[in-house]
Every structure is written in structure tokens, then in C-alpha cells.
N, C-alpha and C positions, 0 to 999 in steps of 0.2 A: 603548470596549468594544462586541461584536457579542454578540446572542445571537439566534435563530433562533426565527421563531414557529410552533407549532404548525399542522399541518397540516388545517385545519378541513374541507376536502372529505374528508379521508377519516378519520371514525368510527372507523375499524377500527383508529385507530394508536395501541396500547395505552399506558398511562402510562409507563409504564420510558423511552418511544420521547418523547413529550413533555417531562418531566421532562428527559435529558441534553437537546434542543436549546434548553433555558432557559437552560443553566446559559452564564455569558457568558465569551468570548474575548477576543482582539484579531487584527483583521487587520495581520499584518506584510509588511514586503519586503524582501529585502538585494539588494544588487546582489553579482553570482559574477562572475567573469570576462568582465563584461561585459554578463551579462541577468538582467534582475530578477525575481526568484526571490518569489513571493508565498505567504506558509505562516499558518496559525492558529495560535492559543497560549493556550493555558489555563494562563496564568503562577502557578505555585507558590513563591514565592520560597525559597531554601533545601533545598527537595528533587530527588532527580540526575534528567535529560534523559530526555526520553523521545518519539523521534522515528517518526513514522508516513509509510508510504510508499506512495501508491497503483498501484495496475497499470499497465497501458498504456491509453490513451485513457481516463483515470480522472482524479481528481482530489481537493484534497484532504478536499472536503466528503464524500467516503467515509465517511470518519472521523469527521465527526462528531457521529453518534449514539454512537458509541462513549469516544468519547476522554475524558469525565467519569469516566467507570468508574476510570479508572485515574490521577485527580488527587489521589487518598489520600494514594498515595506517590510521586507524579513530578509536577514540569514537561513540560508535553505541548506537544507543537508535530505539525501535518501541513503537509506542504508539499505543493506543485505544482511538480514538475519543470521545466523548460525543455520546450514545445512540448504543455505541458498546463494547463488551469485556467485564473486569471486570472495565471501568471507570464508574460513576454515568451518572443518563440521563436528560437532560431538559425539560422545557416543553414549549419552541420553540428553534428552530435550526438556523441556519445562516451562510454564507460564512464568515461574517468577524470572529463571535465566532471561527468556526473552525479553519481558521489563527493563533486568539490566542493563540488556543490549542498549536497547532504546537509550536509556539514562543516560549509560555508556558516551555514547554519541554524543549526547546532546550535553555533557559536558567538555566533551574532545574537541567541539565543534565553539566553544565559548557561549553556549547557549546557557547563560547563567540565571536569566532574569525571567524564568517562568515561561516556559517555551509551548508553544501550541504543537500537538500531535496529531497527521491524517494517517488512518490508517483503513487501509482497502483488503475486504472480505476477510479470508484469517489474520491479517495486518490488522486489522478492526477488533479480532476480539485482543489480538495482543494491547494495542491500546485502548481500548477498556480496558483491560489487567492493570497496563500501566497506570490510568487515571485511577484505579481503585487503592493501586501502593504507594501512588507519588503523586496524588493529586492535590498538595498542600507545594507541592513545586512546578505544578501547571496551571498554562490559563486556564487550557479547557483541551478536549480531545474532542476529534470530529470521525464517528464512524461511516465507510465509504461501501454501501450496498452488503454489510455484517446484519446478518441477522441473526437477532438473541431470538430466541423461540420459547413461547413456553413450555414448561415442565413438560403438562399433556401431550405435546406435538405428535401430530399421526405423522410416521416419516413414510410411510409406503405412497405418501403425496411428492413426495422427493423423488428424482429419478436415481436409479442406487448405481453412482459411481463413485469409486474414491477419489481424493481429494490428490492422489498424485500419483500414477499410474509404472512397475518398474520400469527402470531405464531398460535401452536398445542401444545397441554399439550399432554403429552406420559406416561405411566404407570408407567414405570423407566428408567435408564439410558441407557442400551443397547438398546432399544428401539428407542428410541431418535438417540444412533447413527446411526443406521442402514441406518432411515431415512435423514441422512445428506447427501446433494447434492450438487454441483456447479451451482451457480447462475448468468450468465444464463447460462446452461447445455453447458458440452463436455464430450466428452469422456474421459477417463482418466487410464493408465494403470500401475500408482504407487498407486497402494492400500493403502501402507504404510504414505506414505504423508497426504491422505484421512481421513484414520484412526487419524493419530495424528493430523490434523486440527478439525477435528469432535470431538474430545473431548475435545478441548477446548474451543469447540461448546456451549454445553448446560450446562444447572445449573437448581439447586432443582427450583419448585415452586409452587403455592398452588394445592395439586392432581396430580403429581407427577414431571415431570420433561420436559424443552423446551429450546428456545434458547436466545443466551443473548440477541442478539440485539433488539434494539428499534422498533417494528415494524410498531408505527407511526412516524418514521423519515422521511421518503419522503412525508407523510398526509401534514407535517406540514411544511417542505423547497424541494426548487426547486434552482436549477443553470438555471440562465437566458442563453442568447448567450455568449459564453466565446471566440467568435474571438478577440475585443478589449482587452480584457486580453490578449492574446494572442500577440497580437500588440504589447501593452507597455511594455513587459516583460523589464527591464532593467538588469538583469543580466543574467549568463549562462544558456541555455537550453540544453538537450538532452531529444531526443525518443526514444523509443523504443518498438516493437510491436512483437503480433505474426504473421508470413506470412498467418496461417491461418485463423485467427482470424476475426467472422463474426460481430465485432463490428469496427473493424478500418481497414475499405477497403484499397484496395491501390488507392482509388478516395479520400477518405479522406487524406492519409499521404501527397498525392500532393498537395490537400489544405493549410495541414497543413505547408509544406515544402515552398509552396507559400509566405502565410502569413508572413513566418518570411523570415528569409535567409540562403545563402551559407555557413555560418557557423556553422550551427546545426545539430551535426551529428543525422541522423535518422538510426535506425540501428532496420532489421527486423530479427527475430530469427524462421528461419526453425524449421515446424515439429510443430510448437507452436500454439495452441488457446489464447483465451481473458486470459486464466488463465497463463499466458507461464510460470512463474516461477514455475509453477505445472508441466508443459505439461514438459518444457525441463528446468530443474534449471538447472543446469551445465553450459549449454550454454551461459543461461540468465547471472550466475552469471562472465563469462568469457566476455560478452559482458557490462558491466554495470564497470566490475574493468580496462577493456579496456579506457573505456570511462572515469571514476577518474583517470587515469592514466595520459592521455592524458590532462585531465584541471590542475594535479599536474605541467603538464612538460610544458605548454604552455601560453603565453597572450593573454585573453580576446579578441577577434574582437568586442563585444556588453556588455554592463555594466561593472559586477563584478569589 
């Protein structure tokens, strides 16, 4: 069992925030087709899957201030994708690989009985993918500030950076953190969160020290239009974004809200950028157990 100790440089890191990194894990691995897949798990014996999915150049210790919140009523697992965190990396990437990742997990984990999927920004469109290949083995997937855009999309409304930037070799390790930022930039006024994502940031490497992820992950894959995914989803969907958030307009959610239907709640979280579960946890996590709640107590209108 792993549990995480509290952040003593930084004071400012309220109880809520100490309390879940107490609460203890296990660090797992499976191997996927071939590369070994490294995920946490807050093993619940008995109660249905509940799979967490980080962004791109993310990881899965994201999630874990979060992931206790929601061990009431699930088995929790976050995973590291292929060419992120401490899993191994390929040397070509792929939408369906990454599904099986997912899958992967979420049967390593006992996650037998139709497991719910969150997945955050490129973590979002993977699971889309995945509710589009295995949605006949999920409740439902809940996208976390992904936005599918339409075909048409003017991207010169985008600000043009990429999605993950080459790495930098750094002297040592405080150096390295210092340099850790939110990709693509907000503001951000919990230090503490910062702090502990950022060290689980980087790792040793040849001349001193940088960061885990892959940096030619996006060199080598691309997500095509993800509206017809979007379309055929057959089981449960939920959204959820930040209202300020300059990657999923409110011109996109109406899209997105389009596309599908009256059934899907979208639900946008005040105060919150691209990152919201940074910007505002609390909320996030009050709006997201809202939302499990409502699929534990309710039937399906679409798949599941």
C-alpha cells in the first residue's frame, strides 16, 4: 500500500487537500499490448469501477487528491497512459492503443461489471474513443473540459501552442520543479496542488533531471474529427467544463450539446479554467459525485 505525505513547505494546503493524500492506494501495472501500463487504485472490493483519465503531458497523480472523494461508492483506479508518468512509452501511439489501455486497467483492476470512465481534455477524447469501442461494457463516460469542435472550427481563435512542448534537461530536481507550469497556461492560486503535481513531474535522466512524458507523443499521433464519435456514443455521457475556460467556449458546449441530446447533462463549473479540477476541486468534485449519483439512482434514456 502507497499513501502520500503531506505537503509541509506549503501551510496553505488546507485539510480536505491532506486528509485525501492519506488515504492509501496500491501502485499497479499490467502490461497492454505490449507496454506497461502503471495506474493507482483505491481498491474497494465489491463496489462498480471507476476509471480516471489524465490530459496530455499529465499524469496519473492528478487524481490524486481527488480520487478518495469518490471511494464511497466505487473502486477507483488512475492510470498513466503510454508515453506519460511512470508507464513505459511506444514508438507509435494510437486512439485504439489508448482504449486498450483504459480497458486494460479496468480489467487488471476487477473492474468487471461496466465501469464508468472520467476523462480530462486529451484524457476526454480518449475516452470518447473508448465509449465509442466498448461502450456495450460501460455505464457511461464523462468528458472533463474536451472539446469536440466542429468540422468548420476557425482554429486561428485558438491560441497556437502545442499540446506538449520538447523536454529540457535541468541541473537537479528543484530546478526542474520550479520550472513546472500548466499546459496550456492559467493562472492558478493553490500553490500546493502545483507543488505536488510538479513532483510527480520529473525524473533522473542523462545530465541531470526533466520530465516524464513522451515528448514525441503528439510528433507521432493525431485525433482526427471526433464529432461521429461523438454521435455513435451508445452509452451514458456527461460534461463537464470550466465557465472560463478558453479551450471549450460556450459556442462549443452548444455544439456539443447539439450533437447529442436532452439527456446529457452538461454541467459548467464557476471560477474554473481548462484545468478546473485545479482551478476549483471541490466544486468539480461536488459536480461530478452529483452526476454518479444521479446515473446510480436513474435509467439510461441512451445506451448503457
Amino acid at each position: 500500500m502507497n499513501t502520500e505525505s503531506p505537503i509541509a513547505h506549503h501551510p496553505s494546503a488546507p485539510a480536505w487537500f491532506n486528509k485525501a493524500l492519506a488515504v492509501p492506494f496500491e501502485d499497479k501495472t499490467v502490461m497492454v499490448e505490449g507496454c506497461p501500463i502503471h495506474y493507482l487504485h483505491w481498491e474497494r472490493p465489491g463496489k462498480p469501477g471507476l476509471l480516471l483519465v489524465h490530459g496530455g503531458g499529465a499524469h496519473a497523480h492528478w487524481w490524486t487528491f481527488l480520487a478518495p472523494f469518490f471511494t464511497d461508492h466505487y473502486s477507483v483506479a488512475a492510470l498513466d497512459m503510454s508515453g506519460a508518468g511512470d508507464s513505459g512509452r511506444r514508438e507509435a501511439y494510437s486512439a485504439e492503443l489508448f482504449s486498450a489501455e483504459l480497458m486494460g486497467v479496468c480489467a487488471d483492476a476487477g473492474f468487471d461489471d461496466k465501469p464508468i470512465i472520467v476523462g480530462h481534455s486529451f484524457g476526454g477524447f480518449v475516452t470518447l474513443n473508448t465509449g465509442t469501442l466498448f461502450g456495450d461494457r460501460l455505464t457511461g463516460v464523462v468528458l472533463v473540459d474536451s472539446p469536440v469542435r466542429p468540422p468548420d472550427y476557425q482554429w486561428q481563435h485558438q491560441r497556437n501552442r502545442a499540446p506538449v512542448r520538447p523536454k529540457k534537461i535541468y541541473p537537479d530536481f528543484e530546478t526542474a520543479l520550479a520550472r513546472f507550469r500548466l499546459m496550456p497556461p492559467q493562472e492558478c492560486d493553490s500553490d500546493y496542488v502545483i507543488d505536488y503535481i510538479g513532483r510527480h513531474s520529473v525524473t533522473e535522466a542523462d545530465g541531470g533531471w526533466t520530465w516524464k512524458f513522451d515528448d514525441q507523443l503528439f510528433r507521432k499521433f493525431r485525433f482526427g474529427d471526433m464529432t461521429e464519435a461523438l454521435k455513435s456514443l451508445q452509452c451514458r455521457v456527461g460534461v463537464i467544463y470550466g465557465d472560463r475556460s478558453q479551450l471549450f467556449t460556450q459556442d462549443i458546449a452548444d455544439y456539443m450539446f447539439e450533437v447529442l441530446d436532452s439527456s446529457v447533462p452538461f454541467v459548467a463549473i464557476p471560477e474554473a479554467d481548462h484545468h478546473l479540477f485545479i482551478d476549483q476541486p471541490l466544486p468539480f468534485v461536488a459536480a461530478l459525485r452529483a452526476l454518479l449519483a444521479e446515473w446510480r439512482h436513474s435509467r439510461p434514456n441512451r445506451g448503457g
